[in-house]
C-alpha positions as CSV (number, residue, x, y, z in Angstrom):
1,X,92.3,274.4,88.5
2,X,93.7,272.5,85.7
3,X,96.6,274.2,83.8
4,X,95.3,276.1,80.3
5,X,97.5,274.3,78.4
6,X,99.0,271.1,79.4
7,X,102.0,270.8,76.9
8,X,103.4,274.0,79.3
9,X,104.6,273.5,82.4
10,X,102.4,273.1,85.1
11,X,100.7,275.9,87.3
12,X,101.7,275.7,91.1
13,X,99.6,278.4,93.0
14,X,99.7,279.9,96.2
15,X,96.7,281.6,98.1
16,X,99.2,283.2,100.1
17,X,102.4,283.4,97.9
18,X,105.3,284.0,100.7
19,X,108.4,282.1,100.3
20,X,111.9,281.6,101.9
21,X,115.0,282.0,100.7
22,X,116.6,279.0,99.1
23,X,114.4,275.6,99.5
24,X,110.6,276.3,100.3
25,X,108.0,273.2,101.0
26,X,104.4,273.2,99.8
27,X,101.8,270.7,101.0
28,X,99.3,269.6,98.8
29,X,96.3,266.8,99.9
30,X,96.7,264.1,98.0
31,X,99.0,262.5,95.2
32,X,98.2,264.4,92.1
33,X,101.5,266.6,92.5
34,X,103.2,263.4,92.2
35,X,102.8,262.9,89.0
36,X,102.7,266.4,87.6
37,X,105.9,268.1,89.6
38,X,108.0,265.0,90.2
39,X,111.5,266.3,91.4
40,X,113.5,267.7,89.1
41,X,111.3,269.5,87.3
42,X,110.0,272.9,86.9
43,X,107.2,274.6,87.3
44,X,105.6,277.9,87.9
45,X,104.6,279.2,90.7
46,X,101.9,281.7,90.2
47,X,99.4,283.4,92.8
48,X,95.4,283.0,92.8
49,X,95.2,286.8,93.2
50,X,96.1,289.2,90.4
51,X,99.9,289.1,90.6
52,X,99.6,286.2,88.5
53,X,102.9,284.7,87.2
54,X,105.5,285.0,90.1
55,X,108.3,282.5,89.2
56,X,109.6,279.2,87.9
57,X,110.9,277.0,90.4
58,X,112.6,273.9,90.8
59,X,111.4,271.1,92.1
60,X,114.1,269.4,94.6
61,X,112.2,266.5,96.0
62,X,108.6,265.5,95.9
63,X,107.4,263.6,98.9
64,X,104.1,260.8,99.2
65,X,103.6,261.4,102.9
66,X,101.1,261.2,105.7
67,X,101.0,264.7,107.6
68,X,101.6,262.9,110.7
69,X,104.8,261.6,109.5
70,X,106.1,265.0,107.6
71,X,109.3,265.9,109.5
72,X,109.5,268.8,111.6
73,X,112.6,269.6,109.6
74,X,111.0,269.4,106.2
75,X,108.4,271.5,107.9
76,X,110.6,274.4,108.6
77,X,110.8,274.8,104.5
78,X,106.7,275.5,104.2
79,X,106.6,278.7,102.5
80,X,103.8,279.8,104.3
81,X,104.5,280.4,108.2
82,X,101.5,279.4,109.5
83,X,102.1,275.7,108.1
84,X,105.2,275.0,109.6
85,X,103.5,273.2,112.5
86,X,101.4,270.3,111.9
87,X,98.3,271.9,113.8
88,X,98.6,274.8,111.8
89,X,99.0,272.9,108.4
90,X,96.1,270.8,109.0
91,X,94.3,273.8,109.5
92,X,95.0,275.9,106.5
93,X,95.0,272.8,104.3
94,X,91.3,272.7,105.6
95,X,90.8,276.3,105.0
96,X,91.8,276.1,101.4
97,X,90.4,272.5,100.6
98,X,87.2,273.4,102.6
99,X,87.1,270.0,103.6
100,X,87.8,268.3,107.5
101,X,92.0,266.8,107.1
102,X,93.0,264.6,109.3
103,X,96.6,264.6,110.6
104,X,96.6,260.6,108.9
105,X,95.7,261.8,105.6
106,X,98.0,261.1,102.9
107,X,99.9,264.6,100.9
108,X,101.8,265.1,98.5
109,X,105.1,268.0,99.7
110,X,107.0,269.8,97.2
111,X,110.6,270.6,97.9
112,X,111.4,273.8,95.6
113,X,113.6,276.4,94.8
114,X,113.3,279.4,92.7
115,X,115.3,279.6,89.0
116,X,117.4,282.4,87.7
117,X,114.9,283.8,85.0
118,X,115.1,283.6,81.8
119,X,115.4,286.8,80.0
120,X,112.5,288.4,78.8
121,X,110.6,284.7,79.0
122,X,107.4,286.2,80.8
123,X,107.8,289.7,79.6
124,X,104.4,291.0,78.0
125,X,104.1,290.1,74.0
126,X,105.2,292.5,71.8
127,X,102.5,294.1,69.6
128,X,103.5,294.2,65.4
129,X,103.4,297.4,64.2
130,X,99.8,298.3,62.8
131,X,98.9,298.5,58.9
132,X,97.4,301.5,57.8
């Protein structure tokens, strides 16, 4: 999905949005994260279902990597538990990309964290006051 407007920061989104405290990992096949969330950047993080908007976060360190060679410690970060093996990332990464992964496929993992929000920054838009 591409963001809805590019000149805004760009859209990181989570089938299943769990996350960690402090420094959460995403995996994502292939290297266009690269060049849209290169570290120390921001983003937001928003979920496919109707939550939406969920955060901005951080982006710590952004990784060209095959899964094969992701380390077990970077691993621990993946925000979603069932990804924090590399069976069980291959697996979901083929569940959401609908396509077969192999553990020598090339990904691109986000190191993030969660910013303080800004104040009032994703509140709802406020209506004016209707002429009569």
């Amino acid at each position: 999905m591409l963001d809805p407007n590019p000149d805004q920061k760009p859209w990181l989104l989570f089938t299943n949005p769990e996350f960690q405290e402090g420094v959460n990992a995403t995996v994502r096949l292939g290297s266009k994260w690269l060049n849209r969330a290169p570290a120390e950047s921001i983003v937001e993080v928003r979920s496919t279902n109707d939550s939406g908007y969920l955060f901005d976060a951080f982006i710590v360190d952004a990784l060209w990597i095959k899964i094969c060679d992701i380390p077990v410690d970077v691993l621990e970060h993946e925000h979603d538990p069932k990804c924090r093996t590399h069976r069980g990332l291959i697996a979901e990464l083929e569940r959401v990309y609908r396509k077969k992964v192999s553990p020598r496929d090339y990904v691109t993992v986000l190191l993030f964290e969660q910013c303080e929000p800004d104040p009032g920054e994703h509140d709802d838009p406020i209506e004016p006051p209707r002429m009569h």
